[in-house]
DRENDO-1510 file (C-alpha; in Angstrom, 1 decimal, always signed):
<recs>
REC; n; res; u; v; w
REC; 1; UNK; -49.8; -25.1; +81.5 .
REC; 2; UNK; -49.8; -23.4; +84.6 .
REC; 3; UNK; -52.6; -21.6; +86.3 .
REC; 4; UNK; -52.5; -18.2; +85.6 .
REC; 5; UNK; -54.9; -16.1; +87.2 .
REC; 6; UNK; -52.8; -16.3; +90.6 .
REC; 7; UNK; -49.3; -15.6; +88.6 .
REC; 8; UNK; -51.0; -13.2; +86.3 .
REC; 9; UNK; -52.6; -11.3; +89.4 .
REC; 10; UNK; -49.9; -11.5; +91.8 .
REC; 11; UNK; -47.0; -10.5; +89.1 .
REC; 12; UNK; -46.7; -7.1; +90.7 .
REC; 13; UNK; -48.0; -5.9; +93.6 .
REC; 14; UNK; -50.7; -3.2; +93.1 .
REC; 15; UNK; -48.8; -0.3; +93.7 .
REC; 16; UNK; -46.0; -2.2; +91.4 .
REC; 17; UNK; -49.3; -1.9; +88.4 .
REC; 18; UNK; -49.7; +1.6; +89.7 .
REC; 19; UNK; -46.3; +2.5; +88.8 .
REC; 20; UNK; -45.8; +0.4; +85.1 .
REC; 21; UNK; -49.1; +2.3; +84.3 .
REC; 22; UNK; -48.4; +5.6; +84.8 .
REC; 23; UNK; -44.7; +4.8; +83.6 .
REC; 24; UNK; -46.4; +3.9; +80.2 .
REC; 25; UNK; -49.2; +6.4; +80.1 .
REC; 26; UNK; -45.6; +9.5; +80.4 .
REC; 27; UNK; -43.6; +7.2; +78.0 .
REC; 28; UNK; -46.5; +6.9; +75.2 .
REC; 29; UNK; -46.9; +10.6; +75.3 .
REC; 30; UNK; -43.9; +11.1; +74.8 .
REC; 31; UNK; -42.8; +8.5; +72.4 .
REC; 32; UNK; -46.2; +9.4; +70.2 .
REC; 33; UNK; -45.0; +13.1; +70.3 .
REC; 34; UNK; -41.9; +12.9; +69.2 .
REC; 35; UNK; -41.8; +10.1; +66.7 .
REC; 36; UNK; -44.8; +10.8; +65.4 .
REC; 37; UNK; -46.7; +14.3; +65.7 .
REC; 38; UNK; -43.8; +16.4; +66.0 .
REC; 39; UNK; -43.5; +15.6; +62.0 .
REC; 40; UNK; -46.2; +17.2; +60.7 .
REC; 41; UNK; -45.7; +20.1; +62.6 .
REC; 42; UNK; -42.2; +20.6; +61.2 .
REC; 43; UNK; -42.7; +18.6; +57.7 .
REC; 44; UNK; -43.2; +22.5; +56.1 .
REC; 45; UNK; -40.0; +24.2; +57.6 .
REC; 46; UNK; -38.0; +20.9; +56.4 .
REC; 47; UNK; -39.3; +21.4; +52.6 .
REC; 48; UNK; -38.5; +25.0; +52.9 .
REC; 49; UNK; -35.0; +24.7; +54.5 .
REC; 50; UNK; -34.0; +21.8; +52.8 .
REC; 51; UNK; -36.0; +22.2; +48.6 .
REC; 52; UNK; -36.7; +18.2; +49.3 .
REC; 53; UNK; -40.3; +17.4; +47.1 .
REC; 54; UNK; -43.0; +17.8; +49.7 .
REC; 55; UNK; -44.1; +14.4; +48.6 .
REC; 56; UNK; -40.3; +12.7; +49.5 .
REC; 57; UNK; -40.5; +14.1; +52.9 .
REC; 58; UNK; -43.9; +12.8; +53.5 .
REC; 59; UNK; -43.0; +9.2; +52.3 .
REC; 60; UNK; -40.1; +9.4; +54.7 .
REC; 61; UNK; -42.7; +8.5; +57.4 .
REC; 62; UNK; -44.6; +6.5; +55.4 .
REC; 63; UNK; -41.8; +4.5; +54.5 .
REC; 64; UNK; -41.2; +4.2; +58.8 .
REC; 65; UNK; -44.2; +2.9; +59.2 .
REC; 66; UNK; -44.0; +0.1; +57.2 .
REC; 67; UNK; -40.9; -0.8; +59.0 .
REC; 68; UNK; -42.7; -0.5; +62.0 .
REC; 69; UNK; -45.2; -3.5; +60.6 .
REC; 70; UNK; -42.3; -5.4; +59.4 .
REC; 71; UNK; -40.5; -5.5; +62.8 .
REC; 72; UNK; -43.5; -5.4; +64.9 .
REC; 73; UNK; -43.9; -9.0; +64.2 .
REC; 74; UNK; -40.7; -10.2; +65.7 .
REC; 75; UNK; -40.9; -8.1; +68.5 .
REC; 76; UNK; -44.1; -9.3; +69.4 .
REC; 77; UNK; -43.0; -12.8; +69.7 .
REC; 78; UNK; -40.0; -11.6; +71.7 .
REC; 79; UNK; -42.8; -10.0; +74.0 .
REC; 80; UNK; -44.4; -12.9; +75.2 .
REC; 81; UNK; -41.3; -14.8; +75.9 .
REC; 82; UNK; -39.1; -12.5; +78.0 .
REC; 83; UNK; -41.7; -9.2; +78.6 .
REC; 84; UNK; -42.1; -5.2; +77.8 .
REC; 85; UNK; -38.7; -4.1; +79.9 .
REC; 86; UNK; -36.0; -4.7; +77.3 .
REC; 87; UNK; -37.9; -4.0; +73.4 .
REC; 88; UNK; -39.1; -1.0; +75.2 .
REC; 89; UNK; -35.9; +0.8; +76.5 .
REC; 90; UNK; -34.3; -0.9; +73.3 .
REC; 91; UNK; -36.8; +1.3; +71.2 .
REC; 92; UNK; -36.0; +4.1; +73.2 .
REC; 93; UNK; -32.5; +4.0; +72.5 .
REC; 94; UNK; -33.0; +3.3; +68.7 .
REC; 95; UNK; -36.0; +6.7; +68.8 .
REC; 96; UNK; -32.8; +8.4; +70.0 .
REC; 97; UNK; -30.6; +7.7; +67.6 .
REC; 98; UNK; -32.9; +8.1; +64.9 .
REC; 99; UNK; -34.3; +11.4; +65.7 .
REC; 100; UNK; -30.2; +12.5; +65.6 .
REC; 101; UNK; -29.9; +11.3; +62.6 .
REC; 102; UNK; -33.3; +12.6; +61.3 .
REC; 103; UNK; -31.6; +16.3; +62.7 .
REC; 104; UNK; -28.6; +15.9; +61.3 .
REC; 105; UNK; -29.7; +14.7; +57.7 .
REC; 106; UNK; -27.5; +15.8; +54.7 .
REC; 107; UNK; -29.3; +14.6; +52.1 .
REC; 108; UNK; -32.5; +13.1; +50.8 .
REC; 109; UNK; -31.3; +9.5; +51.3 .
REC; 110; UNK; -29.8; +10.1; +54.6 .
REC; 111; UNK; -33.2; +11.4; +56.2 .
REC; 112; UNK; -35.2; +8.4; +54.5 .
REC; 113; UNK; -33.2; +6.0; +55.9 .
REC; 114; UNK; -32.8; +8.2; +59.2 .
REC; 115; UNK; -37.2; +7.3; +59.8 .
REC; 116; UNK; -36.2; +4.2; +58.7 .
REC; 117; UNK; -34.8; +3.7; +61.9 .
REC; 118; UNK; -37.1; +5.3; +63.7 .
REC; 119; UNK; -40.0; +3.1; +62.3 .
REC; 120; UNK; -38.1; +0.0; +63.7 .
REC; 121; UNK; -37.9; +2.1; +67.0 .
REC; 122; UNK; -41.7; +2.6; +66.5 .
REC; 123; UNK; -42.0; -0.9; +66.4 .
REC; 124; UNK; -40.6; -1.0; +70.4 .
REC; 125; UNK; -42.3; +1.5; +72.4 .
REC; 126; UNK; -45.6; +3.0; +70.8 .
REC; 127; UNK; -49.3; +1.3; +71.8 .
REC; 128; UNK; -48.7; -2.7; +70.6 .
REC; 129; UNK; -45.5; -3.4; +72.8 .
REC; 130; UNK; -47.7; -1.1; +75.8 .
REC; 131; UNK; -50.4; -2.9; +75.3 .
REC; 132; UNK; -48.4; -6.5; +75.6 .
REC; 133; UNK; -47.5; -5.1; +78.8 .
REC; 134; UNK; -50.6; -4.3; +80.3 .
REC; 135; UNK; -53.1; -7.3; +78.8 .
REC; 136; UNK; -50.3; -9.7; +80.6 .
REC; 137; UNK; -49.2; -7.8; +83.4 .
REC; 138; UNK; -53.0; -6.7; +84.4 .
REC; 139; UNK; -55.0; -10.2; +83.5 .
REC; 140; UNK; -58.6; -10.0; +84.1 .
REC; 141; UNK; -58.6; -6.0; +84.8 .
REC; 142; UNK; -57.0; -5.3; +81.3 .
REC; 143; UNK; -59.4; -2.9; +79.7 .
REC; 144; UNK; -59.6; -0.6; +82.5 .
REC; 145; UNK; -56.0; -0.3; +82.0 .
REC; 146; UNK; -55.7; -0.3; +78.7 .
REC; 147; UNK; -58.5; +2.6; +78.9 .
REC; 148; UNK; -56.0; +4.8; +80.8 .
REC; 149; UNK; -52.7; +4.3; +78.5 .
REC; 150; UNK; -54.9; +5.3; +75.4 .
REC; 151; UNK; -56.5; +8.3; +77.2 .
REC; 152; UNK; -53.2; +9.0; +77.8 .
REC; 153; UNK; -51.9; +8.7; +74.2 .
REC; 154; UNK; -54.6; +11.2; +73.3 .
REC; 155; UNK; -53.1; +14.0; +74.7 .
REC; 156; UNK; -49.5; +12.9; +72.5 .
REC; 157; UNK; -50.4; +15.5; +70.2 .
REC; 158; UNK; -51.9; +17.9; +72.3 .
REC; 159; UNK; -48.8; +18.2; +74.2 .
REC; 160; UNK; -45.9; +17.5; +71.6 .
REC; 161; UNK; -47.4; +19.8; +68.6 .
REC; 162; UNK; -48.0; +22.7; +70.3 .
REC; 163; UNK; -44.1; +22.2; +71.8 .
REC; 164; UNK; -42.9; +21.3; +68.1 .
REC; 165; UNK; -44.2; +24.3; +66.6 .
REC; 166; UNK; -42.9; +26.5; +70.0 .
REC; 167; UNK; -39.3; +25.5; +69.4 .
REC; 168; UNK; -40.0; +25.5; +65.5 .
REC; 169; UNK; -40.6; +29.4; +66.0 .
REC; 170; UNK; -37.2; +30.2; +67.9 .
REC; 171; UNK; -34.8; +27.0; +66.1 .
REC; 172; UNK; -34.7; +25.7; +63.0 .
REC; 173; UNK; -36.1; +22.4; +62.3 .
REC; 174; UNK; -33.2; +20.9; +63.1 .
REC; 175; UNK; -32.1; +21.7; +66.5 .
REC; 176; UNK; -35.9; +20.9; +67.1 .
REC; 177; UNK; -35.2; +17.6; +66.8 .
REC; 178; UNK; -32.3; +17.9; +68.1 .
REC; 179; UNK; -34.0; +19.1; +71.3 .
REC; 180; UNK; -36.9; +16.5; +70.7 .
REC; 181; UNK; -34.1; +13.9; +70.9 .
REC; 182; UNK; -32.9; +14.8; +74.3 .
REC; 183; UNK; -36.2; +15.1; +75.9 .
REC; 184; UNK; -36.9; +11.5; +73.7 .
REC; 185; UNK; -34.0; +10.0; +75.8 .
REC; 186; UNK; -34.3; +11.2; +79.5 .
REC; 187; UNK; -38.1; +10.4; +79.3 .
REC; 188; UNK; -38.4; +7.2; +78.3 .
REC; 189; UNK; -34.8; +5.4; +78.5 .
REC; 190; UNK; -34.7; +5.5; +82.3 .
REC; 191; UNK; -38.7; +5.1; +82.6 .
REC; 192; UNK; -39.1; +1.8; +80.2 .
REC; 193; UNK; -35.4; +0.5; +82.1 .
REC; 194; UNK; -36.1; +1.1; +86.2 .
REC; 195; UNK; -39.9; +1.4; +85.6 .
REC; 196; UNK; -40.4; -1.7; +83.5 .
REC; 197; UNK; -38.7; -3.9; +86.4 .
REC; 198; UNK; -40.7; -7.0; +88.2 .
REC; 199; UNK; -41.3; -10.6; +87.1 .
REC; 200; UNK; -43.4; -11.3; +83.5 .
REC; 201; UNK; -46.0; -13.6; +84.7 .
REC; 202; UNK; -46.9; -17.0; +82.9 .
REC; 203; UNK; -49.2; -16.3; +80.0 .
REC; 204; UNK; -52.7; -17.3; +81.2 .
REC; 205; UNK; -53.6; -20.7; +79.9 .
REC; 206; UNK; -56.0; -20.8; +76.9 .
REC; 207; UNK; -59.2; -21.2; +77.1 .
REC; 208; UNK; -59.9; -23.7; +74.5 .
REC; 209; UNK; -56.9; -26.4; +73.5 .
REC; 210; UNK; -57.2; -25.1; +69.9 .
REC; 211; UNK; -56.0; -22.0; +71.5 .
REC; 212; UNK; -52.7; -23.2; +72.1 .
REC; 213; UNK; -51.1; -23.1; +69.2 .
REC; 214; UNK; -50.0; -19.2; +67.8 .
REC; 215; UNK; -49.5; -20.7; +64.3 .
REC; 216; UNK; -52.7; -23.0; +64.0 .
REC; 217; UNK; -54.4; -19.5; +64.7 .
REC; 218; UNK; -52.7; -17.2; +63.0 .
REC; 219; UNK; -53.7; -19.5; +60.0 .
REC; 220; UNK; -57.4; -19.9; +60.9 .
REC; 221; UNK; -60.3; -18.3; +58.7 .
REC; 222; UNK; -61.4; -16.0; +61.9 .
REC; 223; UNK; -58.0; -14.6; +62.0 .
REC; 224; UNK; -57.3; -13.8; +59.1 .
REC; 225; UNK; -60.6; -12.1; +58.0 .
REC; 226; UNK; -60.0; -10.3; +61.4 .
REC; 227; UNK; -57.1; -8.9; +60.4 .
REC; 228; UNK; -58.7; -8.1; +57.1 .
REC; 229; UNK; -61.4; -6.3; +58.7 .
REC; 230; UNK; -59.4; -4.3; +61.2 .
REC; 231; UNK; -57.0; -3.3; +58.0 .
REC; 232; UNK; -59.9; -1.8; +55.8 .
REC; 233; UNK; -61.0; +0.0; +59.1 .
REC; 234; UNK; -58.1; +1.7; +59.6 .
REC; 235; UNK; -57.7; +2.7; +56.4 .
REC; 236; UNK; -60.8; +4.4; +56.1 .
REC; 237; UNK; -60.4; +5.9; +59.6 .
REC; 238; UNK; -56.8; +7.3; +58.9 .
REC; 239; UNK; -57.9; +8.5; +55.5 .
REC; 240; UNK; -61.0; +10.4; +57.4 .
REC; 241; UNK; -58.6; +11.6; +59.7 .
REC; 242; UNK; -56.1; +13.4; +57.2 .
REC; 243; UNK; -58.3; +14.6; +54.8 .
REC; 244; UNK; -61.1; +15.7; +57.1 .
REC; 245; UNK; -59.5; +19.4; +56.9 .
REC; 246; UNK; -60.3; +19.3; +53.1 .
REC; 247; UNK; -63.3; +17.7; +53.4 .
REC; 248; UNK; -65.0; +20.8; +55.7 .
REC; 249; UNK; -63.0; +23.5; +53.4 .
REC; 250; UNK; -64.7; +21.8; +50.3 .
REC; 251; UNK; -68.1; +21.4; +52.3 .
REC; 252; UNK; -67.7; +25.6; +53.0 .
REC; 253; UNK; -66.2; +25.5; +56.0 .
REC; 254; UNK; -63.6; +28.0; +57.2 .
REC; 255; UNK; -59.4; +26.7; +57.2 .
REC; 256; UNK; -60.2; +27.8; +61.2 .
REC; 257; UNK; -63.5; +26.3; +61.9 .
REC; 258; UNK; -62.1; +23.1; +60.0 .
REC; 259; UNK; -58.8; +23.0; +62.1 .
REC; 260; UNK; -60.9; +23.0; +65.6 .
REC; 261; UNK; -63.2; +20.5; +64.3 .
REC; 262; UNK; -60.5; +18.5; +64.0 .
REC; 263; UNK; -59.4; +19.2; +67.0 .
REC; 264; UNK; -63.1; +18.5; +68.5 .
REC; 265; UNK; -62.8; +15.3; +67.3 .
REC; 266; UNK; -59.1; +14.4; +68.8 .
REC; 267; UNK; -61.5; +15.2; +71.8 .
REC; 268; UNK; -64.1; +13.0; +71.2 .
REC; 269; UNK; -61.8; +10.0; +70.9 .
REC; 270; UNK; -61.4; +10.5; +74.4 .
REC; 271; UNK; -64.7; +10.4; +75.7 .
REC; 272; UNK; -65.2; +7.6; +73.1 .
REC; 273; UNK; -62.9; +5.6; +75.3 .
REC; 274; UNK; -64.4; +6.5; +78.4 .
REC; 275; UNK; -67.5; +4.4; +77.6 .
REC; 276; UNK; -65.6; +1.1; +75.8 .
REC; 277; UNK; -65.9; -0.6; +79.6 .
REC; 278; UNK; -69.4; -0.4; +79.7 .
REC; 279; UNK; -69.7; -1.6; +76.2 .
REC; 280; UNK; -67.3; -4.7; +76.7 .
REC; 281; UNK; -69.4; -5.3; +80.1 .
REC; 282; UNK; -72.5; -5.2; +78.2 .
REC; 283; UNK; -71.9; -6.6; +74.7 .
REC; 284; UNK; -71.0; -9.7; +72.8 .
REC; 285; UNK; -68.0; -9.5; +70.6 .
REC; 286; UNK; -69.4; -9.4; +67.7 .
REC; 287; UNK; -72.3; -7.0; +68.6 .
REC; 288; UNK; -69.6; -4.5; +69.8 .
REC; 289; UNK; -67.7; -5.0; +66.8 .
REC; 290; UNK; -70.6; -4.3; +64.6 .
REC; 291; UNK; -71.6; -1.4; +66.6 .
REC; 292; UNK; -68.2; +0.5; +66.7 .
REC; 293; UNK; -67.0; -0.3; +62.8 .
REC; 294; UNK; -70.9; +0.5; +61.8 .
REC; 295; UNK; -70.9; +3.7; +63.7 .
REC; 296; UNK; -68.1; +5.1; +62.5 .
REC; 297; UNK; -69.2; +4.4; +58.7 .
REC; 298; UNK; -72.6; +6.5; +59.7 .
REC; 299; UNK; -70.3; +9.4; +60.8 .
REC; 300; UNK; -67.8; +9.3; +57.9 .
REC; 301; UNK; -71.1; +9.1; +55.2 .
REC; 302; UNK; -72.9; +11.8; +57.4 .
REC; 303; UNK; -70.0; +14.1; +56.9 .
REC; 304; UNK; -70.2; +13.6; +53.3 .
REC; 305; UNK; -73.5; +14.9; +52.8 .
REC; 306; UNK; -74.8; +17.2; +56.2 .
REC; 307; UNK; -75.8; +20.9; +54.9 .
REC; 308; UNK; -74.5; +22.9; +57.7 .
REC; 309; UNK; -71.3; +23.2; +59.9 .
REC; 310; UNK; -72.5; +22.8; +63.1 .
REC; 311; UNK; -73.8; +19.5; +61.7 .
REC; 312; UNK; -70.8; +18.3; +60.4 .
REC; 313; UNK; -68.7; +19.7; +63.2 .
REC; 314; UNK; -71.5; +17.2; +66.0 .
REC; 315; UNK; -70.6; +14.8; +62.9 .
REC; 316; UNK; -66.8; +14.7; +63.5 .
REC; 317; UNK; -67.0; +14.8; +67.2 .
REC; 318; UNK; -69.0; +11.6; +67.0 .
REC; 319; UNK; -67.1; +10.4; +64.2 .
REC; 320; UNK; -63.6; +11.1; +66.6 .
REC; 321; UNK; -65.5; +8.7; +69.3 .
REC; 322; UNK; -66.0; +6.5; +67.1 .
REC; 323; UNK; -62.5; +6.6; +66.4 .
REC; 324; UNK; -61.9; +6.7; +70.2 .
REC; 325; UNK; -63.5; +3.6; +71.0 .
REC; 326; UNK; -62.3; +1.5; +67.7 .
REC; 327; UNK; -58.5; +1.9; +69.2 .
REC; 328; UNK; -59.3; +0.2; +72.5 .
REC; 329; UNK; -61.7; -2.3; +70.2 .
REC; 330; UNK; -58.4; -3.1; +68.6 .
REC; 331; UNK; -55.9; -3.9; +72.0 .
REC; 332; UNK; -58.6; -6.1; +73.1 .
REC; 333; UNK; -59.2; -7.9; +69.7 .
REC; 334; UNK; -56.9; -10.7; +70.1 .
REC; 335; UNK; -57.8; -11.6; +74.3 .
REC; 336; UNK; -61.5; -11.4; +73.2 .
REC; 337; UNK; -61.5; -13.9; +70.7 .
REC; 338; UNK; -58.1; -16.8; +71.4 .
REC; 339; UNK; -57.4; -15.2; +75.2 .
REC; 340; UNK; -53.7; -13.8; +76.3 .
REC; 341; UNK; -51.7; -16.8; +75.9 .
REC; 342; UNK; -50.0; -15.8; +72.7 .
REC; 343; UNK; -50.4; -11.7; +72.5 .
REC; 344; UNK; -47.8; -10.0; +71.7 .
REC; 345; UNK; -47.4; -12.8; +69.2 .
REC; 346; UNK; -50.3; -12.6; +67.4 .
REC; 347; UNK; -51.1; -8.7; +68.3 .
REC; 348; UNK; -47.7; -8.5; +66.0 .
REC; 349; UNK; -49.1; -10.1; +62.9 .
REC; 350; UNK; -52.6; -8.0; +63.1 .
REC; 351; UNK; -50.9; -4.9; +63.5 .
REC; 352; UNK; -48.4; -5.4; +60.5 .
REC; 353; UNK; -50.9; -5.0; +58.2 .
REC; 354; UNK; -53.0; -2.8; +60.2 .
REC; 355; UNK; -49.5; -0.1; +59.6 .
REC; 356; UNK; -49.1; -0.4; +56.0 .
REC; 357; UNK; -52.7; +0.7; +55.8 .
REC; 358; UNK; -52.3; +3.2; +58.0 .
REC; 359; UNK; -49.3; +4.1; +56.1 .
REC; 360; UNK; -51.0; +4.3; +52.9 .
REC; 361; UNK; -54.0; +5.8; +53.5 .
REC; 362; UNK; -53.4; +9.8; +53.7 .
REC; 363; UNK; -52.0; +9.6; +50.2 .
REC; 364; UNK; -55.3; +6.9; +49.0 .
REC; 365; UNK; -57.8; +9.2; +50.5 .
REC; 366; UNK; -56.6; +12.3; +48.4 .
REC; 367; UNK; -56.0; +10.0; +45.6 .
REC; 368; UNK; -59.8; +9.1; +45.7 .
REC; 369; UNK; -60.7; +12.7; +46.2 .
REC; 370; UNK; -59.1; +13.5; +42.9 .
REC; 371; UNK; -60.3; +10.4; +40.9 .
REC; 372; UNK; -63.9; +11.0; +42.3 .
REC; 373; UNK; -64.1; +14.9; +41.9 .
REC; 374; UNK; -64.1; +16.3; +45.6 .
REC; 375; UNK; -63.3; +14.9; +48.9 .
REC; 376; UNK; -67.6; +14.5; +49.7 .
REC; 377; UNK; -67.7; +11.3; +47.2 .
REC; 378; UNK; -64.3; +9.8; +48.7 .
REC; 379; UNK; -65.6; +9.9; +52.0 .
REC; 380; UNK; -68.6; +7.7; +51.0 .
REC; 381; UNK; -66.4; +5.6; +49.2 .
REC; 382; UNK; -64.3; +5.7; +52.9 .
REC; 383; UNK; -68.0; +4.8; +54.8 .
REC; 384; UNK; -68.5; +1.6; +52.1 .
REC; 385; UNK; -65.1; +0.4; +52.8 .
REC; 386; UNK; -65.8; +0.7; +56.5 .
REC; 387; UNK; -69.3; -1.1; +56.1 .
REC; 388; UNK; -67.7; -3.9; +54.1 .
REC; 389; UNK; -65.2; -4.1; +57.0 .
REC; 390; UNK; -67.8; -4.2; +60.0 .
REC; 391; UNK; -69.6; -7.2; +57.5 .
REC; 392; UNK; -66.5; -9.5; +57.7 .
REC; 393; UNK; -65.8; -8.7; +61.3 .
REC; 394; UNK; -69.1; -10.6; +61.9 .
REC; 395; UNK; -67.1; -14.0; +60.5 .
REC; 396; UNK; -64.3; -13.4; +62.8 .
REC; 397; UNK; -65.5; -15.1; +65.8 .
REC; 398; UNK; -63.4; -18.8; +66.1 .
REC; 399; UNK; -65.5; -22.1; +65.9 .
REC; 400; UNK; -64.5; -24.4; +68.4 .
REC; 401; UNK; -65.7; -27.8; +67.7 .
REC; 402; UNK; -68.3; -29.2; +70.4 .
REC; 403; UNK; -67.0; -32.0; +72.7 .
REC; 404; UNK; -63.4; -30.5; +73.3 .
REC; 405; UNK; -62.6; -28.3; +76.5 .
REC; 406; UNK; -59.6; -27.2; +77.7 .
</recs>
């Protein structure tokens, strides 16, 4: 192997890192905004317009999602041969034509298989693919980067669902996306293409030899009770997420008050983020792990049973840093415990499974509301889930055997 902290650092000159940063940080906003929080803005107007079940329409992007696990695992392996510059204007092109199709739907079948599309183009340009870039591209200062580009993909919703419901209110849903699909394409086709340019550096070397081999990993007990842990931990942090609004409304809180909580806690995540380089400088990996998936299971019980609504409103504000923090804890999962060599390889097979949770968990979290008698009981049911998860993240450090070095 060769030596790679030269090759990794001297890839790109600094302004060269400048530039693919701030290319990714315009291109995740966008791509996030338009393939993914546009929808819920506009989900209401396209059961009205169109009679579709409510429940169809949502699966649609349920259903894309699970394509974007699927295909994320190929295109992670064709990451860390040949680099960012080509899945990522690919994806771009494929959003495109997706979103056209999603505008121009004629029936039911055509729009499913319309986010079909869309969740393989998913699979090309949102966080894993950026994060690829970034953890080979910026070796060593990786999570300072990475810290930017998810800061960054905060404000996707900020920005693209206050535009979303701006068109929605003088075009139909429609020639929203249609709209959508044009900013989609001179955003982020030209930006991943010219601003993706410069030489993929060697994959740094691994740190132990039984870190050479992407499959002998991916079959190891850390990894896969890694990737179990990470899955239950989304799950119970999307199903927070998207039934939090019910949760307050139940708990007595106002449809307003509840909608700028959640909003408060879209804000946290940022400032959740802000403090994950101090923690990585400061922490082991398993005492960070602990602390983030442990914290975030307080916040999710504490909403379930604080009396007032400034308390639960501090509650999901911590809860969203939580949140915040557990992104980044993610990106830097796989470099933390087997290094950069295989990434995108093995960042692929984490996240597939990671999706499908993601996927399912909106409709599990109002399932367990309803099975459970009110959305207080599924949110402890949500903080045990995340306990159990933080539990087996403590096993999901690898063993390597004494005597061997690199």
């Amino acid at each position: 192997m060769p030596a790679t902290t030269s090759t990794t650092a001297q890839s790109l000159s600094s302004s060269g890192l400048r530039r693919v940063l701030a290319i990714l940080c315009v291109t995740q906003i966008t791509s996030w905004g338009i393939l993914y929080y546009a929808f819920p803005v506009l989900a209401p107007d396209i059961v009205r317009a169109t009679g579709w079940p409510t429940t169809a329409v949502v699966a649609a992007l349920s259903g894309a999602q699970l394509v974007t696990a699927l295909v994320g695992i190929p295109v992670g392996r064709w990451l860390d041969r040949r680099g960012p510059r080509a899945v990522m204007t690919t994806g771009s092109i494929l959003g495109v034509l997706a979103v056209l199709a999603v505008a121009t739907a004629q029936n039911l079948a055509w729009f499913v298989i319309a986010w079909a599309v869309a969740g393989a183009a998913m699979s090309g340009v949102l966080y894993p693919p950026a994060f690829a870039a970034l953890t080979r591209w910026y070796g060593p200062r990786r999570i300072s980067a990475l810290t930017v580009l998810t800061l960054a993909g905060g404000l996707a919703s900020t920005v693209f669902a206050p535009v979303a419901a701006l068109l929605a209110a003088h075009l139909d849903w429609r020639h929203t996306y249609l709209v959508l699909a044009v900013v989609l394409a001179a955003v982020t086709i030209p930006a991943h293409w010219w601003g993706l340019r410069g030489p993929w550096p060697d994959a740094e070397p691994p740190v132990h030899v039984e870190h050479d081999d992407p499959r002998r990993i991916a079959r190891s007990g850390a990894f896969v009770v890694l990737v179990v842990a990470l899955s239950m931990a989304t799950f119970s942090a999307f199903a927070v997420v998207v039934n939090l609004v019910p949760l307050l409304t139940e708990r007595g809180v106002s449809p307003g008050i509840a909608a700028v909580a959640l909003g408060l806690g879209g804000a946290g995540q940022v400032l959740g983020r802000l403090g994950y380089s101090s923690l990585s400088r400061t922490t082991s990996v398993r005492a960070r792990t602990g602390i983030i998936l442990l914290a975030t299971s307080v916040t999710t019980a504490l909403m379930a049973v604080l009396p007032s609504t400034a308390a639960l409103i501090a509650a999901a504000v911590v809860a969203g840093m939580a949140r915040g923090v557990f992104t980044l804890l993610q990106a830097t999962a796989i470099t933390d415990r087997w290094g950069a060599t295989h990434y995108g390889r093995l960042n692929g097979l984490m996240a597939a499974p990671m999706t499908i949770t993601m996927a399912l968990a909106p409709f599990a979290g109002a399932a367990l509301a309803g099975l459970l008698g009110g959305y207080a009981h599924a949110f402890l049911v949500l903080a045990a889930v995340n306990t159990a998860a933080a539990v087996l993240a403590l096993a999901s450090n690898p063993r390597i055997p004494t005597g061997r070095t690199s």
